[in-house]
VMD Tcl script that draws the C-alpha trace (Angstrom):
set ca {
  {-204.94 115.01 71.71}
  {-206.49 113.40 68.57}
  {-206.03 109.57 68.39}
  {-205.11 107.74 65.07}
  {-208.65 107.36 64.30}
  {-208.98 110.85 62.94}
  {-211.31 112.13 60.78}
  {-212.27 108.52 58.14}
  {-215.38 107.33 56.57}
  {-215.57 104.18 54.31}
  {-213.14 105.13 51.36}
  {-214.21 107.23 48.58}
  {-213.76 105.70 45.34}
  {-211.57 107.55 42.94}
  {-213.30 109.13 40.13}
  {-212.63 107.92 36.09}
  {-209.71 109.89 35.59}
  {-208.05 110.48 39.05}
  {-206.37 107.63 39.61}
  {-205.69 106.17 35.76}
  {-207.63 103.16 36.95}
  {-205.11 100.76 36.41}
  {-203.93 101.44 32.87}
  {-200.52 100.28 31.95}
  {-199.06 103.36 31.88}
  {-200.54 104.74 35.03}
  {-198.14 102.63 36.81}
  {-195.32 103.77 34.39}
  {-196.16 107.28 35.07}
  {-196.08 106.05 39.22}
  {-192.39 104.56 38.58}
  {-191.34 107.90 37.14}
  {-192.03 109.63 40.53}
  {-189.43 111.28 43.12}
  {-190.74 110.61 45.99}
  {-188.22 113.99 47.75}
  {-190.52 116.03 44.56}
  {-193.86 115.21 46.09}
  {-193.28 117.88 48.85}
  {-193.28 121.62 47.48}
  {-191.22 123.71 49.35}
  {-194.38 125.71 51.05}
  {-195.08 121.90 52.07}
  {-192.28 121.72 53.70}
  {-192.55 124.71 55.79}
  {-196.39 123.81 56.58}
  {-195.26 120.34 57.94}
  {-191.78 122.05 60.09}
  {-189.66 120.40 57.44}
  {-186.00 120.68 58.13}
  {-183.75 120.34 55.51}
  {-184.34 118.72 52.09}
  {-185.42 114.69 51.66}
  {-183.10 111.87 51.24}
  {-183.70 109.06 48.56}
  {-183.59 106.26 49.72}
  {-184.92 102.51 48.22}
  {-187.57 100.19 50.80}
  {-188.07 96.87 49.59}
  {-187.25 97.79 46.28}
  {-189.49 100.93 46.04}
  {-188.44 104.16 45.68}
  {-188.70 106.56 49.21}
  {-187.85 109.69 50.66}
  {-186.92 110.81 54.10}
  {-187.32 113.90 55.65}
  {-186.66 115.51 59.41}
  {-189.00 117.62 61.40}
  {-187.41 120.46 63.34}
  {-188.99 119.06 66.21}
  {-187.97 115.66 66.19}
  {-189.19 112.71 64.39}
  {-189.71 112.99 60.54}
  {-191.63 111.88 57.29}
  {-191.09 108.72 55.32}
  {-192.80 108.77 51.42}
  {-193.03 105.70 50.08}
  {-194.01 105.28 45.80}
  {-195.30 101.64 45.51}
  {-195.33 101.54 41.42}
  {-195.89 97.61 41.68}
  {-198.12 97.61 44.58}
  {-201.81 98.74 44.96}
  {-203.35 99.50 48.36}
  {-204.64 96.31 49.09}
  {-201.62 94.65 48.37}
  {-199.54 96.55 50.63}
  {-198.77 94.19 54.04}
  {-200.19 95.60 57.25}
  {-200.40 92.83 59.32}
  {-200.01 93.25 63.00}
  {-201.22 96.91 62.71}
  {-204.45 98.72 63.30}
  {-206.20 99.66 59.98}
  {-208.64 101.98 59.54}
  {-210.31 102.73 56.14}
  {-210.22 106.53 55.12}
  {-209.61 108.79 52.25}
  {-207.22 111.50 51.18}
  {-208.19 113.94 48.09}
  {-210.60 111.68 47.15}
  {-208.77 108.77 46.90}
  {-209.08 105.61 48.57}
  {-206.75 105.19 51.59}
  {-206.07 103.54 54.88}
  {-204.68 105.08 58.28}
  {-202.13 102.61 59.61}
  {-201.24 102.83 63.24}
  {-197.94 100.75 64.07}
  {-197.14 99.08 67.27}
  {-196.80 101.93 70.29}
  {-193.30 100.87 70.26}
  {-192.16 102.11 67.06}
  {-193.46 106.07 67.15}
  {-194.51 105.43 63.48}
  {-198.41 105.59 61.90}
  {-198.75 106.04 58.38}
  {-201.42 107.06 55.36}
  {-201.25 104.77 51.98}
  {-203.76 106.05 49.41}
  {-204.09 104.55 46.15}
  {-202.50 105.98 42.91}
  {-204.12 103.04 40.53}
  {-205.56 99.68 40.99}
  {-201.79 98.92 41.01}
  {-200.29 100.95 42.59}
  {-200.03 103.48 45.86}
  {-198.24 105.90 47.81}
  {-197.19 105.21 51.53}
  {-196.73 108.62 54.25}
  {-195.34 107.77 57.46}
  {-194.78 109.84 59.96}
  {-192.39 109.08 62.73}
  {-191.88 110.27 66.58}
  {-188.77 110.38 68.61}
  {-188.99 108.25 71.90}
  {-191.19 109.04 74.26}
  {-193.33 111.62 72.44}
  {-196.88 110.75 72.03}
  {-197.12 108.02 69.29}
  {-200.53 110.04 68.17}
  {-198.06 112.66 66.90}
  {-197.02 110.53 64.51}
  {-200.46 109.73 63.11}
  {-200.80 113.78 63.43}
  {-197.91 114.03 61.27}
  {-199.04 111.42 58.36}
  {-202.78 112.78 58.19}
  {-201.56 116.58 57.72}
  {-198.96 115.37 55.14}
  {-200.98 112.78 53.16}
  {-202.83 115.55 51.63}
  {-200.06 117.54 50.68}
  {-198.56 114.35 48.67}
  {-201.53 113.40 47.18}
  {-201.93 117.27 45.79}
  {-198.47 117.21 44.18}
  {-198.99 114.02 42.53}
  {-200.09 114.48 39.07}
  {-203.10 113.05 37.96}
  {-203.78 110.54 35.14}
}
mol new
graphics top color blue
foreach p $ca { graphics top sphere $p radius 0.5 }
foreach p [lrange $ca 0 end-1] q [lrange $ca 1 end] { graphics top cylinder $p $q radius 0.2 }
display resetview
């Protein structure tokens, strides 16, 4: 079974354009995202989706959860006021990688939690969190699984600047 490593290389930088490189109303336009409307509904029967996401607010930044049919689920978090390298991953294993071009890092939580997420950058100021999230003794690589197939999908459905 894959590890949380997965498939990384140094990040890619975002190219002028993709990413509104940290113009005032890039993170405006960030703050105006859903995160349950970042998942179209063939995205949610690629990733085993069941049901339809719950809002939800994390440390004051608008989230979404979802279930997986089998077990476990997806967490989208839209960090308007916070770029990737001002997110707090401390006590986790980091690895740099990249998702549709876009700078991000693969963050694998403590065993004990069943979580490992994918934050790619939106701006210089801002970012989008995908964790994904195993029941009890599954594999906790499942979870990493989980956040590296949906990352992409998230990061196709958010609109570009």
């Amino acid at each position: 079974m894959a590890g949380c490593g997965g498939p990384g290389g140094g990040g890619v930088t975002p190219q002028p354009g993709e990413s509104g490189e940290g113009s005032p109303s890039s993170s405006a336009q960030v703050a105006a995202i859903d995160p349950c409307q970042t998942l179209t509904s063939g995205d949610a029967t690629a990733l085993s989706l069941k049901g339809s996401g719950e809002p939800k607010r994390i440390s004051g930044a608008a989230a979404c959860d979802w279930n997986l049919a089998t077990g476990g689920g997806i967490q989208i978090v839209v960090n308007h006021d916070k770029s990737l390298d001002e997110l707090n991953f401390t006590g986790q294993k980091v690895e740099e990688t990249s998702v549709a071009g876009r700078r991000a890092k693969l963050v694998a939580d403590s065993v004990l939690t069943g979580t490992c997420g994918v934050s790619f950058e939106t701006s210089s100021a801002s970012s989008i969190s995908v964790v994904g999230s195993v029941p009890a003794r599954q594999n906790p690589d499942t979870a990493c699984e989980i956040a590296q197939k949906a990352a992409p999908l998230v990061a196709a459905n958010f609109p570009k600047n």
